[in-house]
C-alpha positions as CSV (number, residue, x, y, z in Angstrom):
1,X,0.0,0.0,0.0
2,X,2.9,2.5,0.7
3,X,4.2,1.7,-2.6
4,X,1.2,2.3,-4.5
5,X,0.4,5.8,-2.1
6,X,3.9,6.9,-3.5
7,X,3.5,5.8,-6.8
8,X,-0.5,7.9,-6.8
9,X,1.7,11.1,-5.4
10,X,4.8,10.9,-7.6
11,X,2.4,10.5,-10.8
12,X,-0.1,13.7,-9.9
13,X,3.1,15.5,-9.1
14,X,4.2,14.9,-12.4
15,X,0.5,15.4,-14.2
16,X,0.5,19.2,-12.5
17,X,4.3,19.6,-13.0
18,X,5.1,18.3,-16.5
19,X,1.9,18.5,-18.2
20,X,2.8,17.9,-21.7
21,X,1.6,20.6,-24.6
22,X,-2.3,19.6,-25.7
23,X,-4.8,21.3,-28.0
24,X,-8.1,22.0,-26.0
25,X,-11.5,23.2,-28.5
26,X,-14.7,23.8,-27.8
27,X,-17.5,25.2,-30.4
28,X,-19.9,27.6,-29.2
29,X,-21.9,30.3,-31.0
30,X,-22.6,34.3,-30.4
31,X,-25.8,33.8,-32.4
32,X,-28.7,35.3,-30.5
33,X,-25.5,36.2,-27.7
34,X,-25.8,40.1,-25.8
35,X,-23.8,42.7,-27.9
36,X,-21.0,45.1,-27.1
37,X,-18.7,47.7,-28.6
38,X,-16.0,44.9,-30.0
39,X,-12.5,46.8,-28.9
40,X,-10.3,47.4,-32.9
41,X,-7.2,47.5,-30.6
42,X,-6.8,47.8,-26.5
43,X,-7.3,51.1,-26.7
44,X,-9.7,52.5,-29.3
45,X,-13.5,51.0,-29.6
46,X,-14.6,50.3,-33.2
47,X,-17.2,52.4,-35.3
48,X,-17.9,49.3,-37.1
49,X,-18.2,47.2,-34.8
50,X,-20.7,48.5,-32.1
51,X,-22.9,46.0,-31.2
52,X,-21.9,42.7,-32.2
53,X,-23.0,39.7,-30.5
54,X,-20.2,37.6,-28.2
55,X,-19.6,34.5,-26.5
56,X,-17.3,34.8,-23.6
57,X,-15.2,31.5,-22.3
58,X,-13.3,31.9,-19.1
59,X,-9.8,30.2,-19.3
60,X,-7.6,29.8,-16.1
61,X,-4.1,28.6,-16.6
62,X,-2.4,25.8,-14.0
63,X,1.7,26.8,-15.3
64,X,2.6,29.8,-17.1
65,X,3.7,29.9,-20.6
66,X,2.7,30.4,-24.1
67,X,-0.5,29.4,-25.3
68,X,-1.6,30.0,-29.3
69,X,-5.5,30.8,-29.5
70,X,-7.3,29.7,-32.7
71,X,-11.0,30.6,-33.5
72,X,-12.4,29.3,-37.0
73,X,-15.6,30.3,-37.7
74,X,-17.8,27.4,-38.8
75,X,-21.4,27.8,-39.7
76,X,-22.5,30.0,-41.7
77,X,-18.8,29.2,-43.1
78,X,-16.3,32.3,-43.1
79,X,-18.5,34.5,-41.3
80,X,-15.8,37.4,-40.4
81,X,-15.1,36.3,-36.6
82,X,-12.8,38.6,-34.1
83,X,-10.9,37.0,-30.9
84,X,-9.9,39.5,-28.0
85,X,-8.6,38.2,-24.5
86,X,-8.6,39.5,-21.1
87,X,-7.0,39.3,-17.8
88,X,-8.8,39.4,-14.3
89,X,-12.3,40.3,-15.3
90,X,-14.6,40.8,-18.4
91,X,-17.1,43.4,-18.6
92,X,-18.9,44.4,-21.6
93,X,-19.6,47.8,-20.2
94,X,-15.8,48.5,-20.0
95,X,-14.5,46.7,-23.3
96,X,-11.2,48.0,-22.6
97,X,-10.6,47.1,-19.4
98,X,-8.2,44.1,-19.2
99,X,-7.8,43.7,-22.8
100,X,-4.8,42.1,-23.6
101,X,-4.5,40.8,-27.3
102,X,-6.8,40.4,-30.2
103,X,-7.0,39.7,-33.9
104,X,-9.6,40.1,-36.1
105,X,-8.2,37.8,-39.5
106,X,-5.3,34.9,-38.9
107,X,-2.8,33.7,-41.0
108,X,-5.9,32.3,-43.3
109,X,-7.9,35.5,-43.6
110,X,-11.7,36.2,-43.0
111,X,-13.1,33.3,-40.8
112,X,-9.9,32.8,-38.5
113,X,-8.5,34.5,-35.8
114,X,-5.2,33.8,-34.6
115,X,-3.0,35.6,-31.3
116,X,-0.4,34.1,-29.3
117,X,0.0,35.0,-25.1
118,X,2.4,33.8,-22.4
119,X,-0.1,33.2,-19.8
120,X,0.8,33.5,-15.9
121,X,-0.6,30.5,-13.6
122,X,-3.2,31.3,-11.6
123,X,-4.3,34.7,-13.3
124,X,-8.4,34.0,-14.4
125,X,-8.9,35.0,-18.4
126,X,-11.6,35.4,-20.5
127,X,-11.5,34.7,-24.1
128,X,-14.3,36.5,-26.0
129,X,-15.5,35.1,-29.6
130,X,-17.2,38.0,-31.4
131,X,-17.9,39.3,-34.9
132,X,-15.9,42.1,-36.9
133,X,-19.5,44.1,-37.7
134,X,-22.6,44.6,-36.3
135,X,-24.1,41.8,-38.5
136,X,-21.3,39.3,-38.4
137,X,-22.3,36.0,-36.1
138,X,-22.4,32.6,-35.9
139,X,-21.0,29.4,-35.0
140,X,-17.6,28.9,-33.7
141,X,-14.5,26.4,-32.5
142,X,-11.7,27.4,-30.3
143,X,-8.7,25.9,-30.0
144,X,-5.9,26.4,-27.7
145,X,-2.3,24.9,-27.8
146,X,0.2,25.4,-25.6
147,X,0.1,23.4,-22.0
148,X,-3.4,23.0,-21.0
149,X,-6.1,25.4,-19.7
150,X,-8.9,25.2,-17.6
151,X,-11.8,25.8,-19.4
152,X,-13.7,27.5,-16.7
153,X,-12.9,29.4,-13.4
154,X,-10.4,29.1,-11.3
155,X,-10.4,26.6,-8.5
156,X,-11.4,28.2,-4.9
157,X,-8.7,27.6,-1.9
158,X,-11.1,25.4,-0.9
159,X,-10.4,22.7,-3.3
160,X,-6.8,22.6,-2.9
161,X,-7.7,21.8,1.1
162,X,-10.1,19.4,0.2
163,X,-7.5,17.8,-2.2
164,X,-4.8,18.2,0.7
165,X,-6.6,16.7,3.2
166,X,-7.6,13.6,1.0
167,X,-4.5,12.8,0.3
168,X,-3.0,13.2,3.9
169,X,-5.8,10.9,5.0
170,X,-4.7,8.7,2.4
171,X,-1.5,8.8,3.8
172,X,-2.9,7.9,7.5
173,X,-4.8,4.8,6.1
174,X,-1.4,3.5,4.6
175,X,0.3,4.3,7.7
176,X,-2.2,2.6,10.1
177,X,-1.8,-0.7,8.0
178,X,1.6,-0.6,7.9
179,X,1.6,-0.2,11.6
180,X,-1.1,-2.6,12.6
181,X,-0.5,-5.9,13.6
182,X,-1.6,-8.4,11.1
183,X,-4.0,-11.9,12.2
């Protein structure tokens, strides 16, 4: 049992240490989504693109480092999508607030947007999907390389404790059976 508790901890120090690089999508759509006034750089608003409709995916990073974000917009095809990013908090009220990179066409044109960050561990994102104009929306995949993301928010203290304290009772079970006299 102590052998296999050591082997469980070496092997989830390794998974949070040494993740290896991944691609992580999801598809999504800003179709029907609330509008905004879609930032043309991190600090000037566009006159084109006043209200267009958004999807907004929060993205929390476990180890720092680069991470490439790809949006390809999907249905209808090549509808003209724009990908911005922000740190701490998004708020559509304040659209430039936070910003920290965006791109309206990638290295394939109208349809794709393409940026690349170096993401801090532990710093909450949020990745907005949007449209260049007022009328451009529609169906969407994301992908991000790089080492992997949380998709979501970031885990609460508590979670680390309740993680902690499984394992350390983990590590009392093994213990008590080591010590224990067999029958």
């Amino acid at each position: 049992m102590r052998a296999t508790l050591r082997l469980a901890t070496a092997a989830l120090a390794l998974a949070v240490v040494a993740a290896p690089a991944a691609a992580q999508s999801y598809n999504a759509t800003t179709v029907g989504g609330p509008t905004f006034n879609r930032p043309v750089n991190c600090t000037t608003l566009s006159g084109v693109g006043t209200a267009v409709r958004y999807h907004v995916q929060p993205v929390w990073a476990a180890s720092s480092g680069l991470r490439t974000f790809t949006s390809v917009a999907t249905t209808p095809a090549g509808w003209d999508n724009f990908l911005l990013l922000y740190s701490a908090a998004w708020n559509p009220a304040t659209p430039l607030t936070g910003c920290l990179a965006l791109n309206d066409d990638g290295p394939l044109g109208i349809g794709q947007s393409q940026f690349s960050f170096n993401m801090l561990a532990g710093v909450q994102y949020f990745l907005v999907t949007t449209g260049f104009e007022n009328s451009d929306a529609g169906a969407f995949t994301n992908t991000i390389t790089g080492a992997p993301v949380n998709l979501g928010f970031v885990p609460e203290p508590s979670t680390y404790v309740l993680m902690a304290s499984g394992l350390v009772g983990l590590a009392g079970v093994a213990r008590r059976r080591r010590t224990s006299p067999t029958a």
